[in-house]
Every structure is written in structure tokens, then in C-alpha cells.
C-alpha positions in Angstrom: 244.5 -138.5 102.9 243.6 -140.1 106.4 240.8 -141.5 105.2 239.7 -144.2 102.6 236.4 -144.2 101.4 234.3 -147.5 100.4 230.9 -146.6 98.6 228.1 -148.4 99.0 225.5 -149.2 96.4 222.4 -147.3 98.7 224.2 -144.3 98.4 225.8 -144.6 102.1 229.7 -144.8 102.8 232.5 -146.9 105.0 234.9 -144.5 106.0 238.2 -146.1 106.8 241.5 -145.3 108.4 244.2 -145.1 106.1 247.3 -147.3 106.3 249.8 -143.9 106.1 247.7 -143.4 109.4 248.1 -146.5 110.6 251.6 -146.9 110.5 251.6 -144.3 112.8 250.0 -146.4 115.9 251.5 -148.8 118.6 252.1 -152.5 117.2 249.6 -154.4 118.5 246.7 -151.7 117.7 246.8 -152.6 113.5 245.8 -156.7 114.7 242.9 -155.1 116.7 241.9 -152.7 114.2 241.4 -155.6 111.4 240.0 -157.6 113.9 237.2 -155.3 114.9 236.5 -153.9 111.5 236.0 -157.9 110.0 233.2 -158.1 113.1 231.4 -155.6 111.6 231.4 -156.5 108.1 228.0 -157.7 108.0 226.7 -155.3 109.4 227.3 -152.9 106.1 224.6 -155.4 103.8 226.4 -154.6 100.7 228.9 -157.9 99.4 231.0 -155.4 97.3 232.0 -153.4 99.4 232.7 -156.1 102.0 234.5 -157.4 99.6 236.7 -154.4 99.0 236.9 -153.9 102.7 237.9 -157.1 103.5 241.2 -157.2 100.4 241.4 -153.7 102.5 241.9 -155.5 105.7 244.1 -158.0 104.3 246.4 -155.6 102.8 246.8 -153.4 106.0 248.1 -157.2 108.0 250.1 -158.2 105.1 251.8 -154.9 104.5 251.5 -153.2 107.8 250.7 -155.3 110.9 252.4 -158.5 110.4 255.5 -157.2 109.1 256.0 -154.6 111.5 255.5 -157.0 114.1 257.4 -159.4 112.7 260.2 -156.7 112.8 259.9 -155.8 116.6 259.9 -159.3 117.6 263.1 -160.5 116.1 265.1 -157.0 116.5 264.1 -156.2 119.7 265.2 -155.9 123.1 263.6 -159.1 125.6 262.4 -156.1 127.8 260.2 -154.6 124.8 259.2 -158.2 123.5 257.8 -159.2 127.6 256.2 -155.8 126.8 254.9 -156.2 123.2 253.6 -160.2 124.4 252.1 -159.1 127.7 249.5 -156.6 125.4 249.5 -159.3 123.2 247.9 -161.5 126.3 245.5 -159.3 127.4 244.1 -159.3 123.5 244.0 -162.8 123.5 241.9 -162.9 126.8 239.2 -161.1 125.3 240.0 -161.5 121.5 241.8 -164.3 120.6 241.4 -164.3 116.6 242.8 -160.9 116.1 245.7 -162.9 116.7 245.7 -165.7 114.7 247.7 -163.9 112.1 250.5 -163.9 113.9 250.5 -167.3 115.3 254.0 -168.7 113.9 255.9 -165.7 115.1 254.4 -166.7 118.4 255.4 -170.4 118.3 258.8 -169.7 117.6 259.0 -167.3 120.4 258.3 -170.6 122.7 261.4 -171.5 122.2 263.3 -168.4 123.0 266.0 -168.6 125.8 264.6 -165.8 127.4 261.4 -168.3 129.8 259.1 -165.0 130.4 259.1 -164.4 126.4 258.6 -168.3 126.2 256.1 -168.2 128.3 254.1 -165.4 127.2 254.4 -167.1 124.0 252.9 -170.1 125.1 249.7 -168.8 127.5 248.8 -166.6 124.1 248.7 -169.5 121.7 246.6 -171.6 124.2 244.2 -168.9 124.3 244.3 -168.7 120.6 243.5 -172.6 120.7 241.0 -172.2 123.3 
């Protein structure tokens, strides 16, 4: 299924992407995905299922988004890291908590040999701060 379903107690739904489907997109797009759902929470008036959805939402970053993240960052090339950090500091121009969860990886790429990766590194967690 593509889809998870949250019910909610006025008879209405939360339709969900799910994480097989997830695992699927680009690396950053997961972070931004959580992000944007957790804005949105509120809006659904029902504290179960925002309650669901947000254990939901955790699972997808500590299962999915972190991890695989965590996984391109240390195995890959400094050509697909600059790439990976460079959409990673346009998100944190605009939406600096989606990236929050991945703040350590970030301060130990400031001290990578590589000064571009530092760099990146460094302008993204001083947004984050910011």
C-alpha cells in the first residue's frame, strides 16, 4: 500500500504517504516531508490522531530519513556531499527546523578536510541557530 490511513474520530481521514514510498524519494525530501506534515498537525483538531501521526513522523526520521542520510554523508563522494549540503542550504534558508534532526551529522561535517563541505556545514547550522 502507498498510502497510510489515520482515522479521525468525526468520521474524516489523514491520508499519508507510506514509508515503502518514501524510500523511494531524493534524500533531503523525507526531512521536508516530516517537516511540513508536523506544521499541519493542528490543523486536523483531533489529539489521537496527531498523536499517531506524529509516532508516524518520528518513525519515518528514525528509520528512513536520518539513517539514509546519515549513510550518504559518510560513504559518499565530496562531489555528491557539496551536492546533498547545498539542497540542504537552501532548506535551511527557508526552513531551518526540518533540519534540526540532523544537526550532529552536520557539525561533524565542519570539520571535514574537504573547506566547501566544511563550509556548507557551517552556513546550515548557523541558519539552524538563527
Amino acid at each position: 500500500m502507498d498510502i497510510r490511513i489515520f482515522r479521525k474520530k468525526d468520521g474524516g481521514i489523514v491520508q499519508i504517504v507510506d514509508k515503502e514510498k518514501i524510500m523511494e524519494w531524493p534524500i533531503e525530501f523525507p526531512l521536508k516531508f516530516v517537516e511540513d506534515i508536523r506544521s499541519k498537525l493542528k490543523s486536523y483538531r483531533d489529539t489521537k490522531v496527531q498523536d499517531e501521526i506524529s509516532k508516524y513522523l518520528d518513525e519515518i526520521l528514525t528509520t528512513l530519513a536520518i539513517p539514509n542520510i546519515k549513510e550518504a554523508l559518510e560513504s559518499g563522494t565530496s562531489e555528491n556531499i557539496s551536492s546533498m549540503l547545498t539542497s540542504f542550504e537552501e532548506l535551511s534558508e527557508t526552513n531551518a527546523d526540518a533540519l534540526k534532526p540532523i544537526t550532529s551529522l552536520l557539525e561533524n561535517l565542519t570539520r571535514n578536510n574537504n573547506k566547501s563541505v566544511a563550509g556548507s556545514a557551517q552556513r546550515i547550522l548557523d541558519n539552524i541557530e538563527s
